[in-house]
Structures are given as structure tokens and as C-alpha cells.
C-alpha positions in Angstrom: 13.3 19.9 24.1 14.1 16.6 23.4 17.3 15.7 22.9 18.7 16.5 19.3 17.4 20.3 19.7 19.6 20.8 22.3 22.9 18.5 22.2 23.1 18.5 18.3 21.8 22.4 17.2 23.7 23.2 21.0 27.2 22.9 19.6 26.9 25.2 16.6 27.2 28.6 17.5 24.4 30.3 15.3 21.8 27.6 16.0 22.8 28.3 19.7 22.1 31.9 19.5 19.0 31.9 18.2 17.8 29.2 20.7 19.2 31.1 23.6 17.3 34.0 22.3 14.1 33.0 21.6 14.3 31.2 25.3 14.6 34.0 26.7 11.3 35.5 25.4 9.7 32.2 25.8 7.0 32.2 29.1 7.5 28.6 29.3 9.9 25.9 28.0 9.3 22.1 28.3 12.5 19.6 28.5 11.9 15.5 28.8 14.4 15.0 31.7 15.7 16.6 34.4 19.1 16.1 32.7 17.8 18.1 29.4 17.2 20.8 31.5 19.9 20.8 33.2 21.6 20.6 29.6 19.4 23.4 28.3 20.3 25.9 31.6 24.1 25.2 30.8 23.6 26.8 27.5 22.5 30.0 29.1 18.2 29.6 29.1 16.8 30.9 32.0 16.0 28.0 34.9 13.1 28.9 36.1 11.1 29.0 32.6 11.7 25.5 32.3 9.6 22.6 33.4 10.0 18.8 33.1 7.5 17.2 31.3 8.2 13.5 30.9 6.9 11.4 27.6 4.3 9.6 27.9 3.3 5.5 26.9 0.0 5.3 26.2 0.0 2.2 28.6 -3.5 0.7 26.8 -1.9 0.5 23.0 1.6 -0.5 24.1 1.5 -3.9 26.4 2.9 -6.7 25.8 1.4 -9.4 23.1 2.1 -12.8 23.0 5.3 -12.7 20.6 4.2 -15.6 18.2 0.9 -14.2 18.0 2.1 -10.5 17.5 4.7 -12.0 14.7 1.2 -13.8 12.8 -0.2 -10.4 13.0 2.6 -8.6 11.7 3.8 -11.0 9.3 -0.2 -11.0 7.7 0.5 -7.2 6.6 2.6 -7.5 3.1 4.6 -4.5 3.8 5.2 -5.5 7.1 6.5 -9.1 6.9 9.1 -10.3 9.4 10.8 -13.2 10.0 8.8 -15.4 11.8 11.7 -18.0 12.8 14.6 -16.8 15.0 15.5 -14.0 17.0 14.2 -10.9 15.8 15.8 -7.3 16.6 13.5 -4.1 15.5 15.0 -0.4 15.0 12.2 2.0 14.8 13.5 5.9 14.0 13.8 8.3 11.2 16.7 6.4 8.9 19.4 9.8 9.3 23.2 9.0 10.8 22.3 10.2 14.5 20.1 7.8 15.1 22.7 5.0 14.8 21.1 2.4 12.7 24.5 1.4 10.7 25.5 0.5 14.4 23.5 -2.0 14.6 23.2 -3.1 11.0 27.4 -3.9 12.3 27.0 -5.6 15.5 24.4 -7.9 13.2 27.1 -9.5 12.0 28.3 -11.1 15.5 24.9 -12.4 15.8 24.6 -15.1 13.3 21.0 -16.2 14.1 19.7 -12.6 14.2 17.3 -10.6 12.1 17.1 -6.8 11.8 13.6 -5.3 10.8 14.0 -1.2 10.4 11.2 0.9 10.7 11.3 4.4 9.4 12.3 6.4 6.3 14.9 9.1 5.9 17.6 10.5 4.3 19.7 7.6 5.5 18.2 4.9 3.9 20.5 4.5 0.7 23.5 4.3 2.8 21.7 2.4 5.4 21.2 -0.3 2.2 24.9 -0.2 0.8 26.3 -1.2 4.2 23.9 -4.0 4.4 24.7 -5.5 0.9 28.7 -4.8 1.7 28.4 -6.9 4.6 26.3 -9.5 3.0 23.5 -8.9 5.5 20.3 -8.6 2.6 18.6 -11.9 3.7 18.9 -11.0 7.5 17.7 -7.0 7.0 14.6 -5.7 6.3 14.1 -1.8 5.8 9.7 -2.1 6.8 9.5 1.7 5.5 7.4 4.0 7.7 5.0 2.0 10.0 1.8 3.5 11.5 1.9 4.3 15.4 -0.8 1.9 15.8 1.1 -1.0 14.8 4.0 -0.5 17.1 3.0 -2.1 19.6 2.6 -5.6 17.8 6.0 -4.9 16.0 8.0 -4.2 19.2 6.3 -7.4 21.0 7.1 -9.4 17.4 10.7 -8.9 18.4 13.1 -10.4 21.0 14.8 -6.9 21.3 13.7 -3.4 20.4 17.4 -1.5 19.9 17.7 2.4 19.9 21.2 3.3 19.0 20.3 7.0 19.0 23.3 9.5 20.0 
């Protein structure tokens, strides 16, 4: 479990009978946090079949860079292109409502000398688009599409602030 499976498909009652079923024929279930389980065992799956298995960071690909030089990099890939002036905020995440990015794309207004660089695709994205142009935000937001794992790292060290606004 890792998040979503639970506290989203949790609250409707024939996701959450299925789940609880098939956890109880599971031999082993695998939650992110002690708090997921926790979560998971309040919906009625069996304790002791569930073990805490933390994410990982592969600590090699994702260490700091030197911003300006992780902005050069960035910026040379067409797709990719950031602002290179000015505070930069970056959103990674599959563009759907739970994952909060018209939060942000909001807040951007009371920070006049930000930028907003979105990376992911989804379902979201057309809406995602017609908040920004209502709020007059197109030359401060940048929707980057889907951007490979293996430029992460110099995209999240490009920016001054990585923001998750998941629920």
C-alpha cells in the first residue's frame, strides 16, 4: 500500500470489500509507513500479514547538483526548458485532482517572482491549463509533460522548492 489504495479506494464500500478480502488470502502485504498499516489494520486486514517496507532514494542518482549548473542542464533539453532567472518551484506527479496541483498553481499567485514547472501527464491536465490561463499565470507555468526518472534528480536540484500537494 501506498497511500491512495488505502485512504481513497478505503472509503467506498465495494472497493473496501474486495480489498479486505483479498488481504485476507494474501501471505504477505507490504504498507510504506507504520501509519499505512496502522490505516490498513483499521479497515479490518489482518496485522500480522503486514510488514513495513519503507521507499527507497536511490541515494547515488538523487544528490544534490549545483542549482545553476542543474538549471543549464535542464534548460539544454527542448522539452525540458525552465526558467533560468528567479525562483523556481517544480511539481512532479501524475496531473489527476488528488494530487493537488491546482493548489499550487493558486498559491502561485501570492508569489509574484515565482515559476511553476509541472512534471507529469494525466487526466488533469486540461483543467490543470484553464486555471492557469484564468488566473493569468501562462508566462509563469510550464506543464514539462512526463519526464524520465533519470532526469529527476537535475530537475528537483534546478528548483528552489520541490512541492507535493498530494492528499
Amino acid at each position: 500500500s501506498r497511500g491512495a489504495d488505502i485512504h481513497y479506494w478505503g472509503k467506498r464500500p465495494a472497493a473496501l470489500a474486495q480489498m479486505v478480502e483479498a488481504a485476507k488470502g494474501a501471505a504477505l502485504m507490504l504498507a510504506e509507513s507504520e501509519a499505512l498499516k496502522a490505516d490498513m489494520v483499521a479497515l479490518g486486514m489482518p496485522k500480522e500479514r503486514i510488514v513495513v517496507h519503507y521507499t527507497g532514494l536511490d541515494r547515488e542518482a538523487f544528490k544534490p547538483v549545483e542549482r545553476k549548473a542543474a538549471r543549464a542542464l535542464i534548460s539544454a533539453i527542448p522539452s525540458l526548458h525552465v526558467w533560468s532567472e528567479g525562483p523556481l518551484l517544480v511539481t512532479p506527479g501524475a496531473l489527476i485532482v488528488r494530487k493537488g496541483q491546482a493548489l499550487v498553481i493558486e498559491a502561485l499567485k501570492e508569489l509574484p517572482n515565482c515559476h511553476l514547472a509541472l512534471a507529469g501527464t494525466g487526466e488533469n491536465e486540461g483543467s490543470l491549463r484553464s486555471l492557469v490561463a484564468s488566473l493569468g499565470l501562462k508566462d509563469r507555468v510550464q506543464f514539462l509533460g512526463h519526464v524520465h526518472h533519470d532526469l529527476l534528480p537535475q530537475l528537483f536540484s534546478a528548483a528552489d522548492a520541490v512541492v507535493l500537494p498530494s492528499e
